[in-house]
C-alpha positions as CSV (number, residue, x, y, z in Angstrom):
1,X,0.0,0.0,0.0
2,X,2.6,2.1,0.8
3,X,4.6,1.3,-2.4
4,X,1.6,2.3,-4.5
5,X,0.7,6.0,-2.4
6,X,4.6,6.8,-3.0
7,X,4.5,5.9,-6.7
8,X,1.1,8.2,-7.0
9,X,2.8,10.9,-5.4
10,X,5.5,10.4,-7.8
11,X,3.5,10.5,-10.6
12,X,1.7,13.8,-9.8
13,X,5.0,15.6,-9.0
14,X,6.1,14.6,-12.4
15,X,2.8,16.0,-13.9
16,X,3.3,18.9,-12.5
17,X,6.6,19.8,-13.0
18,X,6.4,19.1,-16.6
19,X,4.0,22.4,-17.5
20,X,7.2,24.8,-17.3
21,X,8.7,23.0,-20.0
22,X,5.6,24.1,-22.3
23,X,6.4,27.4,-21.9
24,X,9.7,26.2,-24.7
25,X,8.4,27.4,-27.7
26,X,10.1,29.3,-30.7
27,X,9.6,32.9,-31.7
28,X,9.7,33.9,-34.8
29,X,10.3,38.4,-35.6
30,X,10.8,40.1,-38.9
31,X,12.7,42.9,-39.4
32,X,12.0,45.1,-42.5
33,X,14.5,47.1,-44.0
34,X,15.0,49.1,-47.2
35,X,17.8,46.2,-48.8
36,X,16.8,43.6,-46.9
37,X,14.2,41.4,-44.5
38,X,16.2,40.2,-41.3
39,X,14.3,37.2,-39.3
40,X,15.1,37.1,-35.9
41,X,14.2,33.3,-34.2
42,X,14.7,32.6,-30.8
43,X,13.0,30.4,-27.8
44,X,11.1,31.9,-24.6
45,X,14.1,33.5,-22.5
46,X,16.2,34.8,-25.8
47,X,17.9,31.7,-26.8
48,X,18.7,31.7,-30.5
49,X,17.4,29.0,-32.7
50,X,20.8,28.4,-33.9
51,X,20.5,26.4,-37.6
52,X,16.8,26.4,-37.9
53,X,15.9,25.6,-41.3
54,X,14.2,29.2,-42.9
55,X,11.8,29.2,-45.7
56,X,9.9,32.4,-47.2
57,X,7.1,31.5,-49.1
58,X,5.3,33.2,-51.4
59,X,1.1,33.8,-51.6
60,X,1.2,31.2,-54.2
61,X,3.0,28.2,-52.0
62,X,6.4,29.1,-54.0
63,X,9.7,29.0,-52.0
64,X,10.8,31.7,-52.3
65,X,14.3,31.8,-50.0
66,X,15.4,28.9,-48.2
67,X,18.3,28.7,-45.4
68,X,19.1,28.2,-42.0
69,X,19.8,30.3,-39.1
70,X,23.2,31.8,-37.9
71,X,24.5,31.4,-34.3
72,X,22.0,35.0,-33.0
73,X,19.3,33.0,-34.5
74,X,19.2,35.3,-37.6
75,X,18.6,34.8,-41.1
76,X,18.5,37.3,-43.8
77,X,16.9,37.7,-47.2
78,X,16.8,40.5,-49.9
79,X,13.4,42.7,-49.6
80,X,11.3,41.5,-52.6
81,X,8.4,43.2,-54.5
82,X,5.9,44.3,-52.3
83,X,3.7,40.3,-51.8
84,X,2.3,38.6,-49.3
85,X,5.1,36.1,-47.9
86,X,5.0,33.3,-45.1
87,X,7.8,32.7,-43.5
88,X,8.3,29.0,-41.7
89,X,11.2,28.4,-39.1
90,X,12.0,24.8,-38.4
91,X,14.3,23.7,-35.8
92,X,14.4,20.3,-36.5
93,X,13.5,19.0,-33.0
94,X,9.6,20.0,-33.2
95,X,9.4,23.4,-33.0
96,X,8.0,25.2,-35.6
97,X,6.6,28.7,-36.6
98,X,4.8,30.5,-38.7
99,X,5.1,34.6,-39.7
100,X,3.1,36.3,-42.4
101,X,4.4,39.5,-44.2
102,X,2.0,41.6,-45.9
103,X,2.2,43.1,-49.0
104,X,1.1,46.5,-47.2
105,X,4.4,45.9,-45.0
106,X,6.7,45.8,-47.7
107,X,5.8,48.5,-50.0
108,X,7.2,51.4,-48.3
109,X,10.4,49.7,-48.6
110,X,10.4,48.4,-52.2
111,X,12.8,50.5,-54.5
112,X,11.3,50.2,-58.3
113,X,14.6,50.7,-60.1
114,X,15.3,47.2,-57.9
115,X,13.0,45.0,-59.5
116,X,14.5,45.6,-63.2
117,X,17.9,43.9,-62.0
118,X,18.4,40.3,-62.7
119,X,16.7,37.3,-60.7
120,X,19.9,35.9,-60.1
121,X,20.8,38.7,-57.7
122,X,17.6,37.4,-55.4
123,X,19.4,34.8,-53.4
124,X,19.7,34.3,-49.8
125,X,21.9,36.3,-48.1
126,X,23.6,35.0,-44.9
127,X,22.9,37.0,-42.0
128,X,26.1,38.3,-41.1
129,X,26.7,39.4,-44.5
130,X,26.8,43.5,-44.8
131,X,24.0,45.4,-44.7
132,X,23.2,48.7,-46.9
133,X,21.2,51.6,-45.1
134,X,18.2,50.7,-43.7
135,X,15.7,52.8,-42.9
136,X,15.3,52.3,-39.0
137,X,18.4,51.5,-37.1
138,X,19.4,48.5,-35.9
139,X,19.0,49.7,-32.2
140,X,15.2,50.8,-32.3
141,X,14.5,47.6,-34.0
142,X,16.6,45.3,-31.4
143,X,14.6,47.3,-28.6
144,X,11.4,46.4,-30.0
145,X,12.3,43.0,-30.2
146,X,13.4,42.7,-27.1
147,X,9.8,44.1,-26.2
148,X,8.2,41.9,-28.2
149,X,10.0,38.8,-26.6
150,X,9.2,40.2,-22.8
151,X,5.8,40.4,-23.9
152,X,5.3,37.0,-24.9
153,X,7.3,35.8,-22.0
154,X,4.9,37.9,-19.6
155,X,2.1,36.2,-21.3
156,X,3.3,32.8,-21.0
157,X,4.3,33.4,-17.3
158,X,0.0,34.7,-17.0
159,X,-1.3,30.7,-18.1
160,X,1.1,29.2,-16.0
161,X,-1.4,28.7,-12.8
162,X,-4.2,27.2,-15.0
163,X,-1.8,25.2,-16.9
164,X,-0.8,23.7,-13.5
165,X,-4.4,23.5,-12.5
166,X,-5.5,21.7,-15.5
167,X,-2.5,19.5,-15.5
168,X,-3.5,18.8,-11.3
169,X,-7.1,17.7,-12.7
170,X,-5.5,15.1,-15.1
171,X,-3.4,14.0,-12.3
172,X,-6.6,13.5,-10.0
173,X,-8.5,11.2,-12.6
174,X,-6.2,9.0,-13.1
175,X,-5.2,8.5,-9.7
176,X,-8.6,8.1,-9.1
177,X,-9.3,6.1,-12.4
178,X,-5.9,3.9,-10.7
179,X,-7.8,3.2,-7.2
180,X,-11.3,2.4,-8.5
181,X,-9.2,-0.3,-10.7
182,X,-7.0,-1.1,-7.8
183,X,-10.3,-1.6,-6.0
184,X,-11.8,-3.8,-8.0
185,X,-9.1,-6.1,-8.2
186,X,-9.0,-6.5,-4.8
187,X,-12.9,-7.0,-4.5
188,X,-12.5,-9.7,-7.2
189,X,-10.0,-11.6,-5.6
190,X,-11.8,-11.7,-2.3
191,X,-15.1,-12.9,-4.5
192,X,-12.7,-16.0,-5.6
């Protein structure tokens, strides 16, 4: 009896530590600029996704850019014609993301005389790779990232309580669903 109350007890600890680990999920930024489209992918607490596989999409299900990642978690791509684009980050280990680009988002930074040059130009750019002069500086749009992110986290941190309560339900019913059988198979042995 005492075996079994101790391995219930384990059981529910388990259950509930295991909602903090929830909270692990991947975030997925863009950052617009006039030469180029900077995605910024990183878990709950600011860890980089570090080689997740990037693809840009366009409206019509083309890949448009495909790539992975660099050690902040960044991957960079040259701003196309204004479109509607999905972007889909892929860490490999089952987290994935979704972020959708307007056309309305793009065209204020679309240069015309840019879309006469040649397609080959349109590759994938590696993150680390120079920049040309954007439009909003790198610092206003790392602090409203970092706003963004302590947002979420904020958000996350506010479910907590009824993840654990939901989680402490489960728990209940099947330690309750575990003595009714327990029950019965002592009833039936004493019926024997």
């Amino acid at each position: 009896m005492k075996a079994l109350l101790r391995s219930a007890s384990l059981f529910i600890l388990l259950l509930a530590s295991i909602s903090p680990l929830w909270a692990h999920r991947l975030l997925v930024f863009p950052a617009i600029a006039a030469t180029h489209i900077e995605i910024h992918a990183s878990f709950g607490r600011n860890a980089p996704a570090i080689g997740a596989q990037v693809t840009v999409y366009t409206a019509d299900g083309e890949a448009l850019h495909r790539g992975h990642t660099d050690e902040r978690g960044h991957f960079r791509f040259p701003t196309p014609a204004p479109q509607n684009l999905l972007v889909v980050v892929d860490d490999g280990a089952g987290h994935r993301s979704e972020q959708r680009i307007t056309a309305d988002r793009l065209a204020p930074f679309f240069d015309a005389s840019r879309a006469a040059e040649p397609s080959s130009s349109q590759t994938t750019m590696p993150a680390a790779a120079a920049s040309g002069n954007d439009t909003i500086p790198m610092q206003d749009r790392l602090d409203a990232l970092e706003a963004r992110i302590a947002q979420l986290e904020l958000e996350s941190h506010q479910r907590l309580p009824w993840e654990r309560f939901l989680i402490g339900l489960l728990a209940l019913f099947c330690l309750s669903l575990f003595g009714w059988a327990w029950a019965q198979a002592r009833a039936c042995k004493r019926g024997s």
